[in-house]
C-alpha positions in Angstrom: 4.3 -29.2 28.0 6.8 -31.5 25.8 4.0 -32.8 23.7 2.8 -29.2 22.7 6.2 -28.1 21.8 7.0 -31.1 19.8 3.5 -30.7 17.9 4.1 -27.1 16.7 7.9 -28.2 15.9 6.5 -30.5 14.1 3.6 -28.3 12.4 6.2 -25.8 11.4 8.0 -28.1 9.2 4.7 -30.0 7.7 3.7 -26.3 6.7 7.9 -25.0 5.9 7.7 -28.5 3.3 4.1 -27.9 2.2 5.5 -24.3 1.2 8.2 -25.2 -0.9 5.9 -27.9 -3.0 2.7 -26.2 -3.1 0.7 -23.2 -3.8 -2.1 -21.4 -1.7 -5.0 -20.8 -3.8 -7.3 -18.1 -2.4 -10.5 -16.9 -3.9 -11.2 -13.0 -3.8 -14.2 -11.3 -4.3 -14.2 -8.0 -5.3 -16.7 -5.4 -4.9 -18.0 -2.3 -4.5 -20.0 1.1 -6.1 -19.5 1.6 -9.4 -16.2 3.6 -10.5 -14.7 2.8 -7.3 -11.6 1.4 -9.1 -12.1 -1.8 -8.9 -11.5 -3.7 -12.3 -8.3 -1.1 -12.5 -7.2 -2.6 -8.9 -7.3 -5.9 -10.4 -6.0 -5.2 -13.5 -2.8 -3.5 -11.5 -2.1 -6.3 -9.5 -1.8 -8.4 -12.8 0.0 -6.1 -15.0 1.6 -3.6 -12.2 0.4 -0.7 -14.4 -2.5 1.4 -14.7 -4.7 2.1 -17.8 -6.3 4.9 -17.7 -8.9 4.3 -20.1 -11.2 1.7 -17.8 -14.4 0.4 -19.0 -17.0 -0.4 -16.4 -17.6 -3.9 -15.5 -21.0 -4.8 -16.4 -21.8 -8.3 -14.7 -18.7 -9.5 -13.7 -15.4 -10.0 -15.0 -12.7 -13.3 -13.3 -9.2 -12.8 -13.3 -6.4 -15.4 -12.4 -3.0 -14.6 -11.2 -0.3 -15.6 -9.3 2.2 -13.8 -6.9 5.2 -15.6 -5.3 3.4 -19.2 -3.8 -0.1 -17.7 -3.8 -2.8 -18.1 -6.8 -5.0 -16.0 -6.5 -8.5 -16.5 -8.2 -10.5 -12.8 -8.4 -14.1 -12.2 -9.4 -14.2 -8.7 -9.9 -18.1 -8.0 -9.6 -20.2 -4.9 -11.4 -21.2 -2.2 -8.9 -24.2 -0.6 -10.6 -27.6 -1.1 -8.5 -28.7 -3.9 -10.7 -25.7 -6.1 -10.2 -25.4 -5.7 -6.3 -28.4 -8.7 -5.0 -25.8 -10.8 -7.1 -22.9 -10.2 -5.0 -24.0 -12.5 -2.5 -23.6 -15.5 -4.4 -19.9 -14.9 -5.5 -19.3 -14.0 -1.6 -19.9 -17.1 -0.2 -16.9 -19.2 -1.1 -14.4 -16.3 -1.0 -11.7 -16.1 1.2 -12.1 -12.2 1.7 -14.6 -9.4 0.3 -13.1 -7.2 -1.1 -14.9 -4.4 -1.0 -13.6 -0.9 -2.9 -14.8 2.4 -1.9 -13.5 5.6 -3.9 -11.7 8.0 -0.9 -12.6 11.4 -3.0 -16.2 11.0 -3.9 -17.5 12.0 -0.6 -21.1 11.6 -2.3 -21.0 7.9 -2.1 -19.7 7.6 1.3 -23.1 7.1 2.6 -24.3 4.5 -0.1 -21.3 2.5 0.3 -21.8 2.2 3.9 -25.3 0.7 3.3 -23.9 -1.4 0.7 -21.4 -3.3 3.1 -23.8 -3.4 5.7 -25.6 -5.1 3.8 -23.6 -7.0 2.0 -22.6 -8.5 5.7 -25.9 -9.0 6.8 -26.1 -12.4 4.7 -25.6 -15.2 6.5 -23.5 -17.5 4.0 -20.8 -14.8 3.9 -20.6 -14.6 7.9 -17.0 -14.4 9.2 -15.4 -14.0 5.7 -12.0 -11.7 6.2 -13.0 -8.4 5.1 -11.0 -5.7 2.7 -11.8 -2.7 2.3 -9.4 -0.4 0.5 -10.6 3.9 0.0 -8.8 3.9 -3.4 -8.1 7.4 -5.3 -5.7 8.6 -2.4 -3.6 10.5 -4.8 -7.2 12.8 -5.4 -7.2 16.3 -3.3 -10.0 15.4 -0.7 -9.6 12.0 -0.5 -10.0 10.0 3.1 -7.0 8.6 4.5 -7.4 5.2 6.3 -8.9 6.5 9.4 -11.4 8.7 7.8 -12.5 5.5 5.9 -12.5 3.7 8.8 -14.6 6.2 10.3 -16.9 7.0 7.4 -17.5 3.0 6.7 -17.7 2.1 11.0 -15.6 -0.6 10.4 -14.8 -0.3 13.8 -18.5 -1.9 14.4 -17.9 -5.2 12.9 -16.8 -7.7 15.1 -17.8 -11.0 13.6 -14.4 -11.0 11.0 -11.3 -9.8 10.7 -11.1 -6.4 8.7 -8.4 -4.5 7.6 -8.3 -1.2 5.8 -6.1 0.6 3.6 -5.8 4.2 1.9 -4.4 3.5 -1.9 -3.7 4.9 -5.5 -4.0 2.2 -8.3 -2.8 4.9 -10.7 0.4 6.0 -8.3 0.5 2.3 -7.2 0.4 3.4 -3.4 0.2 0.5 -0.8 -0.5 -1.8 -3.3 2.4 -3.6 -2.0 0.9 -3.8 1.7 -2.6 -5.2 0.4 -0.8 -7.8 -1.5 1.1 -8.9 1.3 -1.9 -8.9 3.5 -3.9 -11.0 0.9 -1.3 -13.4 0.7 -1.7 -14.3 4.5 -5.4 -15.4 4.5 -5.6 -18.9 5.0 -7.4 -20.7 2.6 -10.7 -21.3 2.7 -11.4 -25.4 3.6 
């Protein structure tokens, strides 16, 4: 019983000392259906404004920033049909998915369901942290986190942890909470 408390006393402070000198770097891929809002999430959490005036990603687009002790490295990924077998390869060394859905466009539901599903099928990206944020929350209609929840069954997938959350990047709602739930991944070894 002594040894295990003096280990994690002794953890604590190796990690309290590795805080104060260095950085977690954490690399985020993020993705989902086109005009999700998901170059305007990353260009929010770099500037802390929104431009309205977004053009669509077409391939990919990688961003670098960092908040408080975290750098975090973001490959913001296309979500037209053509673009989405390439998703895959930028998943595998993330420490989360990212993956975007927009709240009020009840059309997509459906194809964005398949699209993770999918997108978690793949092997190389089993048991990476998973995302997903229903953005455009300050639209009438839009799904709050437990309609996402429900619409996505993110309740079915057991093999990672998931997280969820209902945000505006153009009102800047919760974008505090998913930055502060980023920032606790570990990194990925």
């Amino acid at each position: 019983m002594e040894n295990k408390i003096t280990k994690s006393w002794w953890e604590r402070i190796l990690d309290w000392l590795r805080s104060l000198f260095f950085k977690k770097e954490l690399q985020i891929t993020i993705l989902g259906l086109q005009n999700a809002g998901k170059s305007t999430f990353v260009n929010v959490l770099a500037t802390g404004q929104f431009e309205d005036d977004q053009i669509p990603t077409i391939g990919f687009n990688f961003r670098e920033l960092t908040k408080g002790k975290v750098n975090f490295k973001m490959w913001d990924l296309g979500g037209q049909p053509r673009f989405r077998d390439s998703w895959e390869k930028y998943c595998r060394s993330s420490s989360c998915i990212v993956f975007v859905v927009d709240s009020a466009d009840q059309g997509n539901y459906e194809m964005s369901k398949i699209q993770l599903q999918q997108l978690l099928q793949w092997p190389s990206v089993a048991g990476v942290p998973l995302l997903v944020l229903g953005n455009k929350n300050d639209l009438s209609g839009a799904l709050d986190e437990k309609g996402i929840i429900e619409v996505m069954e993110l309740n079915s997938i057991k093999d990672r942890d998931v997280a969820c959350y209902s945000i505006s990047c153009k009102n800047m709602n919760n974008i505090d909470n998913v930055l502060k739930w980023l920032g606790n991944l570990k990194e990925k070894k």
